[in-house]
C-alpha positions, 0 to 999 in steps of 0.5 A: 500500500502506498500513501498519496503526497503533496504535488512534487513529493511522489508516492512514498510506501508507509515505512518512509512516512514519518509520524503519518505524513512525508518528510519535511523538506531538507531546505527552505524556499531560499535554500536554508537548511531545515532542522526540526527541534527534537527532544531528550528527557533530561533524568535530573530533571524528570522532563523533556528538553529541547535538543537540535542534532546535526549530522552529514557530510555537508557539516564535513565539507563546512569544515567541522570534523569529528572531535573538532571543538565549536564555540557557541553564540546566542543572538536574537532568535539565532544559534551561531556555530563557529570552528575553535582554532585552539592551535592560536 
């Protein structure tokens, strides 16, 4: 059995759909990279918290590499990912 999609999207067979529906789209209209905020159960705190996971090559050809660190600054409405160059 496979479940109709919106125009563009095909038909995808159930095991693709994701919560019932088909994935979102990976980019936006203006080609911005789309993540969905997840979340993890925090045990000290007996409740859920929001999480963001990043993975792919496209991190790799960025320039961040496994073990590498990263600073993080928070602006308004904004996350902001910067490669620490600790050799300086």
């Amino acid at each position: 059995m496979t479940t109709a999609n919106p125009p563009g999207i095909g038909t995808l067979p159930p095991e693709m759909m994701i919560h019932g529906r088909p994935p979102l789209p990976r980019r936006n209209a203006n080609g911005d990279r789309m993540l969905t905020v997840a979340h993890f159960f925090d045990m000290s705190a007996r409740s859920l918290r929001p999480m963001i996971r990043m993975r792919g090559r496209w991190l790799e050809q960025l320039g961040f590499d496994s073990g590498e660190r990263i600073a993080v600054t928070v602006e308004s409405k904004r996350i902001v990912l910067t490669l620490v160059d600790e050799e300086s």
